[in-house]
C-alpha positions in Angstrom: 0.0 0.0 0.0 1.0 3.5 -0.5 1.6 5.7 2.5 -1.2 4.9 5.0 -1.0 8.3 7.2 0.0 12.0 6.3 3.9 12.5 6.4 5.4 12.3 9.6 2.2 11.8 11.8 3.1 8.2 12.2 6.5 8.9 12.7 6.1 11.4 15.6 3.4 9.3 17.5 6.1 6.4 17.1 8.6 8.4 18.7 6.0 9.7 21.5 4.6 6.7 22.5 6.3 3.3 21.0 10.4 4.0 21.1 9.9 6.4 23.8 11.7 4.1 26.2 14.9 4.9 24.5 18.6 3.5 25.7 19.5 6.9 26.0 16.7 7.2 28.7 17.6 4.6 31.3 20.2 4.6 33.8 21.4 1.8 35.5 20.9 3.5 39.3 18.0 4.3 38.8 16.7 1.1 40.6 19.0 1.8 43.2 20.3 -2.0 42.9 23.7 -3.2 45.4 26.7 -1.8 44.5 28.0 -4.7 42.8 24.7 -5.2 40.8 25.2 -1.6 39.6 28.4 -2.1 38.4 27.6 -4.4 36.7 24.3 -3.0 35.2 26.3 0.4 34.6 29.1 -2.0 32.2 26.5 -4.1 30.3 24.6 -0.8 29.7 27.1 1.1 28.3 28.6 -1.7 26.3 25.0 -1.7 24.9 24.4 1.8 24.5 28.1 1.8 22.5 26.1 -0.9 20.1 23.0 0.5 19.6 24.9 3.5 18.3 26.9 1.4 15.9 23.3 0.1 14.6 24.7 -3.6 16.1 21.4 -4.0 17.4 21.9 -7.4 18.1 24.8 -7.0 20.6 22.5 -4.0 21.9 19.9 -6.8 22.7 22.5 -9.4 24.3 24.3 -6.3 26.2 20.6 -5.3 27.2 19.7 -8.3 28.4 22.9 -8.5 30.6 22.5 -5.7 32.6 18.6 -6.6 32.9 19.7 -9.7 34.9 21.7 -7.0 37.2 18.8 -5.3 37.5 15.9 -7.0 36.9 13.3 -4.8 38.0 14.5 -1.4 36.0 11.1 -1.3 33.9 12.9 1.0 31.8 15.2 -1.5 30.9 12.5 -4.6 30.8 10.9 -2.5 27.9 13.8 -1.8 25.8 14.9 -5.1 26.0 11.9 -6.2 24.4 12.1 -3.5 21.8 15.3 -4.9 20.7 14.1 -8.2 21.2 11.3 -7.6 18.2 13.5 -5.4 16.2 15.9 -8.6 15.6 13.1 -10.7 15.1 13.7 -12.8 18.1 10.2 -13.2 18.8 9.6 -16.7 20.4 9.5 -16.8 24.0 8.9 -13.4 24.7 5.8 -13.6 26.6 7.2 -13.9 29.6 9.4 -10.9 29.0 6.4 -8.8 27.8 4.1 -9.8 30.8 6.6 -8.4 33.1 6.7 -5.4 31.0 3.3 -4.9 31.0 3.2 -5.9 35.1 5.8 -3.0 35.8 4.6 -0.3 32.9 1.1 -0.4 32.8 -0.2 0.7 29.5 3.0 0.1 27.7 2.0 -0.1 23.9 4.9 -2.3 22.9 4.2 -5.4 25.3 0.5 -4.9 25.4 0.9 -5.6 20.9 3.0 -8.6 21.7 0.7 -10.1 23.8 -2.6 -9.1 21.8 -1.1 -10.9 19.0 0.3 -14.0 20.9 -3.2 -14.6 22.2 -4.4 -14.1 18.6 -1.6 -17.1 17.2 -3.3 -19.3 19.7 -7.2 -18.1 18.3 -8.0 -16.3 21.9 -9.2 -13.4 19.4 -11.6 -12.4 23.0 -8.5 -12.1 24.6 -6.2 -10.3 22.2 -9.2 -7.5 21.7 -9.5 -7.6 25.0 -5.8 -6.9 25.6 -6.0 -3.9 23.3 -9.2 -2.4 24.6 -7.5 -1.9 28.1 -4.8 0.4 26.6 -5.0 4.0 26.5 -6.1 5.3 23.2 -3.0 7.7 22.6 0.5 7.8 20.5 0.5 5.8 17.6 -1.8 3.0 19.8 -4.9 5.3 19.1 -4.1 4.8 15.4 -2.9 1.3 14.8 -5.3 -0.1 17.5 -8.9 0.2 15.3 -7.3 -1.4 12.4 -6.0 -4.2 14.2 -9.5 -4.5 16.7 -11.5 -4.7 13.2 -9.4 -8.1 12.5 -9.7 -9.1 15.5 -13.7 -8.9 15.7 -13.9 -11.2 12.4 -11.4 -13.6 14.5 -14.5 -13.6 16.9 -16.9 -14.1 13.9 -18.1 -10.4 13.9 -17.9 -9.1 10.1 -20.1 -6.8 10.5 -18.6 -5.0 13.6 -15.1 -5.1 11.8 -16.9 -3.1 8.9 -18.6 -0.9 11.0 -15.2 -0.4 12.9 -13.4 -0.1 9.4 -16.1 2.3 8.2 -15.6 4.4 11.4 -11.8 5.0 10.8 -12.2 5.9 7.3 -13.6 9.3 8.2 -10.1 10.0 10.2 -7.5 11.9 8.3 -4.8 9.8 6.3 -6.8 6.2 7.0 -9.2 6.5 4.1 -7.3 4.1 1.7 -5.7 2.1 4.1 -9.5 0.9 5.6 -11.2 1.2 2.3 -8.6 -1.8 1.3 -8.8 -3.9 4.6 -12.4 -3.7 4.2 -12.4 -5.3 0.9 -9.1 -7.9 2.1 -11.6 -8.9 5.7 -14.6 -9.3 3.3 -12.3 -11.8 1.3 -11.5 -13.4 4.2 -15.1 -13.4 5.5 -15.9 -15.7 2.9 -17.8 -12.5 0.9 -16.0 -12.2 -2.6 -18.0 -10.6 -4.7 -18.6 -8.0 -1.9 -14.9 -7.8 -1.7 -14.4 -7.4 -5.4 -17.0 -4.5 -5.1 -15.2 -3.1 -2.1 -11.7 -2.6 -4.1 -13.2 -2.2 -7.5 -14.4 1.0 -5.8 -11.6 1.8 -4.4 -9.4 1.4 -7.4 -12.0 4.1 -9.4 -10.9 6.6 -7.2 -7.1 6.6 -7.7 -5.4 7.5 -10.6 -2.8 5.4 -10.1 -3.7 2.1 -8.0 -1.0 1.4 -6.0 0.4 -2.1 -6.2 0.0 -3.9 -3.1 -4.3 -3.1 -4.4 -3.6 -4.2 -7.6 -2.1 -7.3 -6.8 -5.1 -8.3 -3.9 -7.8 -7.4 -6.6 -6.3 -9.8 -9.1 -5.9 -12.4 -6.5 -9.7 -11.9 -5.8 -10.2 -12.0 -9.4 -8.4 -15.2 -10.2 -10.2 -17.2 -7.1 -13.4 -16.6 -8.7 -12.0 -17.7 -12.1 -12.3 -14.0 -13.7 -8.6 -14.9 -15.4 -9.7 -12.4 -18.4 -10.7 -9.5 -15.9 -7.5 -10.1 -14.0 -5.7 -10.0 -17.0 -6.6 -7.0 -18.0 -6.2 -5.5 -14.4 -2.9 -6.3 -14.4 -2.3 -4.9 -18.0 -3.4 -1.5 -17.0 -1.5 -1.5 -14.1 1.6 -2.6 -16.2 1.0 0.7 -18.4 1.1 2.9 -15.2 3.5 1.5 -13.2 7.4 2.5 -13.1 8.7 -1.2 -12.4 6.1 -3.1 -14.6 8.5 -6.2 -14.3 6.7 -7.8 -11.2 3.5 -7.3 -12.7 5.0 -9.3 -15.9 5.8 -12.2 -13.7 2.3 -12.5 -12.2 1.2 -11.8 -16.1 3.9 -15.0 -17.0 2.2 -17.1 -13.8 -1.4 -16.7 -15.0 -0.6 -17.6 -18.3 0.7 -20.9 -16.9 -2.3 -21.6 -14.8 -0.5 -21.3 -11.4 -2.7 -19.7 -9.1 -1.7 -16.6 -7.4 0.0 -16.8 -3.4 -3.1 -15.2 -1.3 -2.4 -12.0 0.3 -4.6 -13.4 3.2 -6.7 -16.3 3.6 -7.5 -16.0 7.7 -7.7 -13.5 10.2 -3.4 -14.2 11.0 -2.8 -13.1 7.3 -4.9 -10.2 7.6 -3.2 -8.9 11.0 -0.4 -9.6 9.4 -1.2 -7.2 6.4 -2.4 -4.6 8.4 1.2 -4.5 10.5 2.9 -4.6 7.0 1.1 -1.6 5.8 1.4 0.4 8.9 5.2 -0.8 9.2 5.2 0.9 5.4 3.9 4.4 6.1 6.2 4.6 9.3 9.1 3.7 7.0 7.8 6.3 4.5 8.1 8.3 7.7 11.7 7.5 8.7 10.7 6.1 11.9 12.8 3.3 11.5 12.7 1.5 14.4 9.2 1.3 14.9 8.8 0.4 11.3 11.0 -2.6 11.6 9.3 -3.7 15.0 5.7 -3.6 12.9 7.8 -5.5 9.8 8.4 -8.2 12.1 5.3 -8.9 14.1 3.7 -9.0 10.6 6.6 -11.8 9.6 6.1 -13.9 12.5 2.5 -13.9 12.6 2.5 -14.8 8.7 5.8 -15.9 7.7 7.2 -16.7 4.4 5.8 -14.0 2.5 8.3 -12.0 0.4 6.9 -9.1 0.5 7.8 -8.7 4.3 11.0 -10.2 4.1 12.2 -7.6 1.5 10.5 -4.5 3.8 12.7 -6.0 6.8 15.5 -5.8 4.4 14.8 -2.5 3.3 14.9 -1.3 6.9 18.1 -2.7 7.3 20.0 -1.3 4.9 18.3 2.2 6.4 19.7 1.2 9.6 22.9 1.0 7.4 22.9 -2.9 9.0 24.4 -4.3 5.5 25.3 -7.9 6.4 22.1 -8.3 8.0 20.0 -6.8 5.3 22.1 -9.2 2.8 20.8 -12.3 4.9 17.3 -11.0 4.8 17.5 -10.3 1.2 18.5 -13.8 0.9 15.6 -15.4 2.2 13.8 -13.9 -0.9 13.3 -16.8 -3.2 14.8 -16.3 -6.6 11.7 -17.2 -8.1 9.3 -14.9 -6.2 8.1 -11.3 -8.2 10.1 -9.3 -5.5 13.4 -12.0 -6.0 15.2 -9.7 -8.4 14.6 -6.7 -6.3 16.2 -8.4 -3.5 19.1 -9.4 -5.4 19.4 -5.7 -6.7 19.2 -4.7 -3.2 22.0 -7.5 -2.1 24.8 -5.6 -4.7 23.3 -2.2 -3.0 24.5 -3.2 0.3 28.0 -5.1 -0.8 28.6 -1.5 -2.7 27.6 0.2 0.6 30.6 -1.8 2.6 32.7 -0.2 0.0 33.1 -4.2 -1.4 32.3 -3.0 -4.9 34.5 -5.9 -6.5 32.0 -8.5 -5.2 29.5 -6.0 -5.9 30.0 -5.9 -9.7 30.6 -9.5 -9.6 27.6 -9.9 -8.2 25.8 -7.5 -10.5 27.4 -9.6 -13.3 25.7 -12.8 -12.2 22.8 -11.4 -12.5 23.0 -10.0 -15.5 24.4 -13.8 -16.9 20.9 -15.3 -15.0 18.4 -12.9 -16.5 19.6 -12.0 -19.7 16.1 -10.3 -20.7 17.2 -7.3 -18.1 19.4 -5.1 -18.0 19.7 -3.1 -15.0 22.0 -5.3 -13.3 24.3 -4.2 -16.3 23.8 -0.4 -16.1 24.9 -0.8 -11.9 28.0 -2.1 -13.5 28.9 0.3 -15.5 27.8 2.6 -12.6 30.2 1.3 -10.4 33.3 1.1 -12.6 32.5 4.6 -13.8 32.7 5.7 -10.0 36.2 4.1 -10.6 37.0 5.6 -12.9 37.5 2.5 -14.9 35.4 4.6 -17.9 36.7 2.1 -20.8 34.8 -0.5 -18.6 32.2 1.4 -17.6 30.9 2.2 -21.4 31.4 -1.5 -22.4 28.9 -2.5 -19.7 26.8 0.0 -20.7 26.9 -1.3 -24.3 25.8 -4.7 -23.0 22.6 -3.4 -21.2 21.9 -1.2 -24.5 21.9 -4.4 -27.1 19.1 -6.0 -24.4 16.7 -2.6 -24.7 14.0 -0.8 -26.6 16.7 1.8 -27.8 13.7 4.1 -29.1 11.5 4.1 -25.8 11.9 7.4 -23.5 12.3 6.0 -20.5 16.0 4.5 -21.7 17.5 8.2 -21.7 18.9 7.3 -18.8 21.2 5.1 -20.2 22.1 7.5 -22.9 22.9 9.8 -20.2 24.8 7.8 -17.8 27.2 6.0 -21.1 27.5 9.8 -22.0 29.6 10.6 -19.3 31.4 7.6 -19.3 32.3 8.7 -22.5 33.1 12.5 -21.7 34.9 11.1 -19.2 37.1 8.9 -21.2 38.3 12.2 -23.8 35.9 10.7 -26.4 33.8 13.7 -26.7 32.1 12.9 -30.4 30.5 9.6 -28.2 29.5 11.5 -25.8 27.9 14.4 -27.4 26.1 11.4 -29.4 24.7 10.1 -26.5 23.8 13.4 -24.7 21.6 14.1 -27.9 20.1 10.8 -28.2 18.8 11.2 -24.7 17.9 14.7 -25.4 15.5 13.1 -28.2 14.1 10.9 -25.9 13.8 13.1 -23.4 13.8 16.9 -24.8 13.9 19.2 -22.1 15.4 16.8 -19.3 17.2 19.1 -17.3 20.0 16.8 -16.1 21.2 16.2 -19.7 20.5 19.7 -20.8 22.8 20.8 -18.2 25.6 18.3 -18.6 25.7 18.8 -22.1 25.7 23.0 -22.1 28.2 22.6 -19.7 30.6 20.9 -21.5 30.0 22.9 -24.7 31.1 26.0 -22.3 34.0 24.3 -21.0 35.0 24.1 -24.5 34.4 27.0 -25.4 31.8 26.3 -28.2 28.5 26.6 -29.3 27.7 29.3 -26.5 24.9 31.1 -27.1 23.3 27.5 -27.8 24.3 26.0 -24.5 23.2 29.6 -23.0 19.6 29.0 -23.9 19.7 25.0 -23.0 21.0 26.1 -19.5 18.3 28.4 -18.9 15.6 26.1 -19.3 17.2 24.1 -17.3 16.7 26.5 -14.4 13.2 27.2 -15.0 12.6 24.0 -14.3 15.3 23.6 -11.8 15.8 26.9 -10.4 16.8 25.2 -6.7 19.5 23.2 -8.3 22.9 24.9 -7.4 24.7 23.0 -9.9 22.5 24.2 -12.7 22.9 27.9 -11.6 26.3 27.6 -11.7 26.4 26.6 -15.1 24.3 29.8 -15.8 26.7 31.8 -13.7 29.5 29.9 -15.8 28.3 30.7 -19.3 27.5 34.2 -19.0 31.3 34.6 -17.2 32.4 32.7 -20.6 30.4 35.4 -22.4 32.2 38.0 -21.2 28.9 38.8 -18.8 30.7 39.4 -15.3 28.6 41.2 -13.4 25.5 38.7 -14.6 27.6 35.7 -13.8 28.7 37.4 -10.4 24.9 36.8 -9.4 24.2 33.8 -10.8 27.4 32.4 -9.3 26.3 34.1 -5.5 23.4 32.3 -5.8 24.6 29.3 -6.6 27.1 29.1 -3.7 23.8 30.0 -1.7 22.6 26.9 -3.0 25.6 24.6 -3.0 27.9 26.4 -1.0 30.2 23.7 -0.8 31.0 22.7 -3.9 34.7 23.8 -4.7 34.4 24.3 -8.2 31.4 26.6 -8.0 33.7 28.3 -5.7 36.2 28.1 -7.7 34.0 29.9 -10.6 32.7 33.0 -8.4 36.6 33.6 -7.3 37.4 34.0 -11.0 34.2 36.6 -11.6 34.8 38.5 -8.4 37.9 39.0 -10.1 36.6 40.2 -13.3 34.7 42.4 -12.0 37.4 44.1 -9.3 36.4 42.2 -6.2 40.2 41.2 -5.7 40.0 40.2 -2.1 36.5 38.3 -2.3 38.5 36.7 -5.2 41.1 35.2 -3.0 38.7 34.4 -0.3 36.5 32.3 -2.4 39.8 30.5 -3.8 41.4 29.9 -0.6 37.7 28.6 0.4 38.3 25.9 -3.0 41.4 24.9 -0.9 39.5 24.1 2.5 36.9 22.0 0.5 39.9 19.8 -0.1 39.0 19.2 -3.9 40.1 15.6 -5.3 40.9 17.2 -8.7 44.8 18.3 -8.7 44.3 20.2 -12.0 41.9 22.5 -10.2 44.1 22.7 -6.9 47.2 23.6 -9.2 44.9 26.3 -10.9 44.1 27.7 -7.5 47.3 28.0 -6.1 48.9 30.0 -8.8 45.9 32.1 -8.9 46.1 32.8 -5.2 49.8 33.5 -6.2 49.4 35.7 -9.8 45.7 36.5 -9.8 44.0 36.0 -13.2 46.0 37.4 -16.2 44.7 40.5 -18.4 44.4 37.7 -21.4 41.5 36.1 -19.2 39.2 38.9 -19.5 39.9 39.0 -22.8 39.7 35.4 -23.8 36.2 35.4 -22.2 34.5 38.2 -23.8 35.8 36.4 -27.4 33.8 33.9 -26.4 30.6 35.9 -26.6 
């Protein structure tokens, strides 16, 4: 599902009320334990704070759960622990934990979920509701609780009270879509299809573009009543608007086999389980990170094995920057499932991350052997050893992934774009200029490629009242974008235009202000126009940005030394 509430609601109620227990907030003498016992607390808690700041949130957990046994009472400490507990997906056996949790902090969101939906696992759906019912209705509990209480009333055989509930919270702000869809998933699972079917059908004609989480629970619908043909053309439509049609392709490639589709929930379990999944989306949508992984794997462990979660809990892991453990989760994708190429993408992502980019591009070249119908495994090849520097490289991968594409289709300019600069970058200017255009045709008034190539023509020296005009529609429609300014500021200074390219230039430094080469360019107009000291300000400043290019540190220093020469003025206005 797309974003379930307005941006940042869920993350500030998840920060309020579910992670407000923070490491940061407990300290070990706060109990008031024996000397000893607080020594000891005071070493595991550190040790534990030092990991949870590395994002090592497993060794948090174990350092955690070492200083709780110096302390056992801290319910501080009892609550975190079972935070981190969920967050690693060690989620058997913590009933006992979040009991004592909910003995010592009445009220306490986190252990009052757990519980709910341990007593749901074992059909007590009276109890779990029950569970709920007694927390308070604040923090992100007043939000999440109605959606989960709807599931939990068809668990007790209720439909039309979980409709009634879902109808309820559809009036609050930022849960319209989110209940309009469980409606139609609980009447599904209520044994009410062609309710269902009228449920999402409705929902879909009022978005312009269906997200796919809908699109894929409406064809499911569709194909368990045997309307193949309407499903079909669902997931045609959808394959027109989406901007990754490929996993809509594979579930195109399973109907026409006859396999029927994996259900996105056949019992009340599956439909909790959705419900955490989509609410663990919008708080990742959110940033709340924590809390989204906590809802990512409650969702897993009541309903484990589908994909989809799997790759969310890997996506959260690489935002935790957790790389080796968001490879293993990525792993448990299966190769064969829709979302298996976008977890083996997202495997070379995180290898590339660790600065391992040999066994990323290795990696990337598998792929690229195993599916030789795609080619975006190719074009992260070529990304990589351009970021090399290894350009020769680079453009041959990018060749490879242009012999397996629709070269005439607009959404490829990319690929002109990117081989382009490979291509710049390797002194082969005629190639790159070739592949600047091409992507220009595809693309006419891209602003990205409009810049790059305007700026090189004004490097060169060429073709400047051409790349003049390209550059400024570029900044009408990036006019935020320092790096475009600066190519305005850049071409009028080539133009002989100082004072114009002194403005351009201040407000690209306003915009980018630590670029060294933008500085580099508003030293040399301050110049120009007689600003001699601002001049050798804004060059020193080139220096203190430590610049990787030695070209432009040699250029600096001898203009810090000499200035700029007479000719310079010169030289520019012939450029006009």
């Amino acid at each position: 599902m797309t974003r379930p509430l307005p941006p940042c609601r869920l993350a500030r109620l998840a920060c309020a009320a579910l992670i407000g227990g923070s490491v940061l907030a407990w300290h070990p003498m706060a109990a008031r334990p024996a000397h000893a016992a607080a020594t000891a607390a005071s070493g595991s808690y550190l040790a534990g704070q030092h990991a949870y700041r590395e994002a090592d949130l497993g060794a948090a957990a174990d350092y955690m759960i070492q200083a709780l046994a110096a302390d056992p009472d801290n319910p501080t400490l009892l609550r975190r622990v079972l935070v981190l507990q969920i967050a690693e997906g060690r989620l058997d056996s913590l009933g006992s934990l979040a009991r004592r949790v909910a003995d010592l902090a009445p009220g306490d969101p986190v252990a009052a979920l757990y519980l709910s939906l341990e007593m749901a696992r074992q059909e007590n759906f009276d109890g779990a509701a029950a569970q709920l019912l007694d927390q308070p209705a604040r923090g992100l509990m007043q939000l999440t609780r109605p959606l989960l209480l709807a599931w939990l009333l068809q668990g007790q055989g209720d439909t039309d009270a979980a409709l009634k509930l879902l109808s309820d919270i559809r009036q609050e702000d930022g849960l319209s879509l989110l209940a309009s869809f469980h409606s139609g998933l609980l009447l599904m699972v209520a044994g009410r299809p062609e309710e269902a079917t009228a449920s999402l059908e409705a929902l879909m004609g009022r978005l312009e573009a269906p997200p796919l989480r809908l699109v894929m629970t409406l064809g499911w619908i569709y194909e368990s009543q045997g309307k193949t043909d309407k499903a079909r053309a669902l997931y045609d439509s959808a394959r027109r608007d989406q901007s990754d049609g490929r996993i809509i392709d594979l579930w195109i490639a399973r109907l026409d086999r006859g396999q029927a589709p994996n259900p996105v929930a056949t019992d009340v379990l599956g439909g909790l389980a959705e419900a955490l999944y989509d609410i663990a989306t919008g708080l990742r949508n959110d940033r709340a990170t924590e809390a989204a992984l906590i809802h990512a794997q409650l969702a897993q462990h009541l309903d484990p094995g589908h994909a989809s979660k799997i790759l969310l809990i890997g996506d959260l892991l690489q935002d935790q920057r957790r790389w080796e453990e968001a490879i293993a989760a990525f792993r448990d994708v299966p190769d064969d499932s829709p979302y298996g190429w976008n977890a083996a993408m997202a495997i070379g992502e995180s290898l590339n991350a660790m600065k391992r980019r040999d066994e990323a591009v290795a990696h990337f070249r598998a792929m690229s052997e195993r599916h030789k119908d795609r080619h975006e495994a190719l074009v992260r090849v070529g990304d990589l050893l351009r970021g090399q520097e290894k350009y020769q490289e680079a453009i041959a991968a990018y060749d490879a992934a242009m012999a397996r594409i629709d070269q005439g289709t607009g959404a490829n300019w990319t690929l002109y774009y990117v081989r382009g600069i490979a291509h710049e970058r390797a002194k082969q200017w005629a190639l790159a200029e070739s592949d600047f255009q091409k992507a220009l045709d595809l693309q006419p008034e891209q602003p990205l490629v409009l810049n790059y190539l305007a700026y090189s023509w004004i490097d060169q020296d060429i073709k400047l009242d051409e790349a003049h005009e390209m550059i400024e529609r570029a900044v009408a429609q990036r006019p935020t974008d320092g790096y475009i300014v600066d190519s305005l500021g850049w071409v009028l200074y080539r133009k002989g235009r100082f004072e114009d390219a002194v403005r351009q230039l201040e407000r690209a430094i306003e915009l980018q202000p630590n670029d060294p080469v933008i500085n580099d360019h508003l030293g040399d107009a301050y110049w120009q126009v007689g600003r001699r000291l601002e001049a050798r300000f804004q060059w020193q400043r080139v220096l203190t940005l430590k610049p990787e290019d030695q070209n432009l540190i040699e250029a600096v220093d001898k203009k810090l030394k000499d200035g700029l020469p007479e000719s310079a003025k010169r030289d520019a206005k012939r450029g006009g």
